[in-house]
C-alpha positions as CSV (number, residue, x, y, z in Angstrom):
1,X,5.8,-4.7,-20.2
2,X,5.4,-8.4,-18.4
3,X,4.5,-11.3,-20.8
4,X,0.9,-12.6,-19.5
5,X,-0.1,-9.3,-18.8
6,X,-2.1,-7.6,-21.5
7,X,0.2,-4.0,-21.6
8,X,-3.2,-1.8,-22.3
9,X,-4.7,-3.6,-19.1
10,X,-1.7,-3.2,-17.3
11,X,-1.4,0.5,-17.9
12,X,-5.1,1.0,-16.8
13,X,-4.7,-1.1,-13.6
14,X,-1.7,1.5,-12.8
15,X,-3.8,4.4,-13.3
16,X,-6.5,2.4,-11.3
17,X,-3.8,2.1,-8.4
18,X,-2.2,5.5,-8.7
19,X,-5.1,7.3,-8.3
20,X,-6.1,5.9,-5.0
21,X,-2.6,6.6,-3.8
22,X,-2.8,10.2,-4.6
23,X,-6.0,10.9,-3.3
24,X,-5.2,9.6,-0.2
25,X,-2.1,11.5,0.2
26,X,-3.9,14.7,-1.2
27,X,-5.9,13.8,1.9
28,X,-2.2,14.3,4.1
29,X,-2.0,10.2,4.8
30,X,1.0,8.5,4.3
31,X,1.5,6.2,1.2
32,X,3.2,3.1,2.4
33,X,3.3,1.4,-0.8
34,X,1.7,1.4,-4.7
35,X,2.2,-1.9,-6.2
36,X,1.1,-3.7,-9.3
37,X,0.4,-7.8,-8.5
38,X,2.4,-9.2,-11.7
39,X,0.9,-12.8,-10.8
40,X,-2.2,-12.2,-10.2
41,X,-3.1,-9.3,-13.1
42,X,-3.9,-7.2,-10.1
43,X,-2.5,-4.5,-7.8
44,X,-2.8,-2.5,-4.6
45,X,-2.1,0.5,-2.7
46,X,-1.3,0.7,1.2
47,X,-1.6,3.3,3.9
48,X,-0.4,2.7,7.2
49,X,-2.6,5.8,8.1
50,X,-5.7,6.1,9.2
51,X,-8.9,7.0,6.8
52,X,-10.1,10.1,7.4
53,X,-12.9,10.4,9.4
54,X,-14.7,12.3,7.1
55,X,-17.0,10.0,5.1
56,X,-17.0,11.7,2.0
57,X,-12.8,12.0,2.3
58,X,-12.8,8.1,2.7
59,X,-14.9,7.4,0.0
60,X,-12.7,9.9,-2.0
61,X,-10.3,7.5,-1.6
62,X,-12.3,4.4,-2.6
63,X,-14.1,6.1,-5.7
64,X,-10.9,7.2,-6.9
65,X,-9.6,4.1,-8.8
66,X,-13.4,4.6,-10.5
67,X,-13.1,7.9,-11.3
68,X,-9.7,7.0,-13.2
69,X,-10.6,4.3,-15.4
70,X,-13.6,6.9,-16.3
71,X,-11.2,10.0,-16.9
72,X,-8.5,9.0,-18.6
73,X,-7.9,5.1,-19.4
74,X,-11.1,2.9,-18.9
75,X,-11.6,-0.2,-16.8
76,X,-9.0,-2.2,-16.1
77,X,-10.8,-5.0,-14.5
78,X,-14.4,-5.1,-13.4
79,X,-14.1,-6.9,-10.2
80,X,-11.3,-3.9,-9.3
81,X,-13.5,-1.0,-9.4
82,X,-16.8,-3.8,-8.3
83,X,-14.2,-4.1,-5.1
84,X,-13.7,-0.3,-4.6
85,X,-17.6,0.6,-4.7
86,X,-18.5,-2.3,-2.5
87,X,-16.4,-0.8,0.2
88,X,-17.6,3.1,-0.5
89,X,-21.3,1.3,-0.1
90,X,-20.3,0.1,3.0
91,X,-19.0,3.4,4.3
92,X,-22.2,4.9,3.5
93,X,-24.2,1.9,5.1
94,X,-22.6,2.5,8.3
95,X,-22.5,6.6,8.5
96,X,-26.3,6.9,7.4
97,X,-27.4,3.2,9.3
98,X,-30.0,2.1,9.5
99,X,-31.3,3.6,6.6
100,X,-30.8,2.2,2.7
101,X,-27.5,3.2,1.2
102,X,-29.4,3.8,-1.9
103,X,-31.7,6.4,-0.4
104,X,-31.4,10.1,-1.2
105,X,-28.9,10.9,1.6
106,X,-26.8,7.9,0.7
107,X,-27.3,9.1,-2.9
108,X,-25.7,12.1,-1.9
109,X,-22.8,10.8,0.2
110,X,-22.0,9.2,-3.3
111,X,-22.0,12.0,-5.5
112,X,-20.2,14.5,-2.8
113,X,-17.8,11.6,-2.7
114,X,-17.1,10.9,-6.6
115,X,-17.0,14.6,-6.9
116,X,-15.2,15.0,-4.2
117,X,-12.2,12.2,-6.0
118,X,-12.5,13.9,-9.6
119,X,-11.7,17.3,-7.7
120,X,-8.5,15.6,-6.2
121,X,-7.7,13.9,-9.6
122,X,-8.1,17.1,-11.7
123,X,-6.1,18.8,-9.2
124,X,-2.9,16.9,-9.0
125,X,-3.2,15.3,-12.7
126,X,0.2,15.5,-13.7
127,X,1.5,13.8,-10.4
128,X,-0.8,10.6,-11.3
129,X,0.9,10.6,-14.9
130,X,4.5,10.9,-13.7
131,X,3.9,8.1,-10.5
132,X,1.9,6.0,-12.9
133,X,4.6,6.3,-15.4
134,X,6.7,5.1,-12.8
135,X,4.9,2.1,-11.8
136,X,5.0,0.6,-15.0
137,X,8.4,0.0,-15.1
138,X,9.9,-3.2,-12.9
139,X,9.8,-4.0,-10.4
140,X,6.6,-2.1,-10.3
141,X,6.4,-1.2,-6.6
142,X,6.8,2.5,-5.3
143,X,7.8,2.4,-1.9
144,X,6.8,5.0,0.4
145,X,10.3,7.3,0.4
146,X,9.8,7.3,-4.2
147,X,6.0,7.7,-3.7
148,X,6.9,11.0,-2.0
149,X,9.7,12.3,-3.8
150,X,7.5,11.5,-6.8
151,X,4.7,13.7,-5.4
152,X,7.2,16.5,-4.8
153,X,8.8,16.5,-8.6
């Protein structure tokens, strides 16, 4: 693994990462790029698409990171998934506005959309194990072009 980096974090972080990336492709959007931030403990996925306009697809994408720590390997940093929610709220604020996000209809935007990425995760489980696998080895970056082939395997 990378000296620095606790290895059990660093595995999470991937699954974190992946998981975003694969929703959003299940969603038909292009992966640009799934990356792991060596320096910083950190990491990232990018899509040059897009969101869907669909609110719950978008926060599909969002809660997904969320919804992997809680499947299969646990947090891998609070502020990470604290980042990814933040934004889902914020989806929600604006499609229901001006109502609370935490009133029964924005309730249920978040649980369609949580259910919505475990759905997507369960679905293509095996493709987050073999591209997480992948992102763990240097120089832990999947461009676009192995992100795909990745998803086809």
């Amino acid at each position: 693994m990378v000296p620095g980096w606790d290895p059990i974090d660093m595995e999470k972080a991937a699954f974190h990462e992946v998981w975003h990336a694969v929703v959003a492709w299940s969603f038909n959007l292009v992966v640009h790029r799934v990356y792991l931030d060596i320096a910083n403990n950190s990491g990232g996925m990018q899509t040059p698409s897009s969101p869907p306009n669909d609110v719950t697809h978008r926060n599909a994408i969002s809660y997904a990171g969320f919804e992997a720590e809680n499947i299969f390997k646990g947090p891998a940093s609070f502020l990470r998934a604290d980042d990814d929610r933040t934004r889902a709220w914020g989806v929600i604020a604006n499609a229901i506005a001006p109502r609370n996000i935490f009133s029964l209809e924005g309730r249920r935007l978040e649980i369609a959309s949580r259910a919505c990425a475990q759905e997507r995760l369960r679905e293509h489980t095996k493709k987050l194990r073999q591209v997480a696998k992948r992102l763990l080895k240097s120089p832990h970056e999947i461009t676009r072009e192995q992100f795909e082939q990745l998803m086809q395997d």
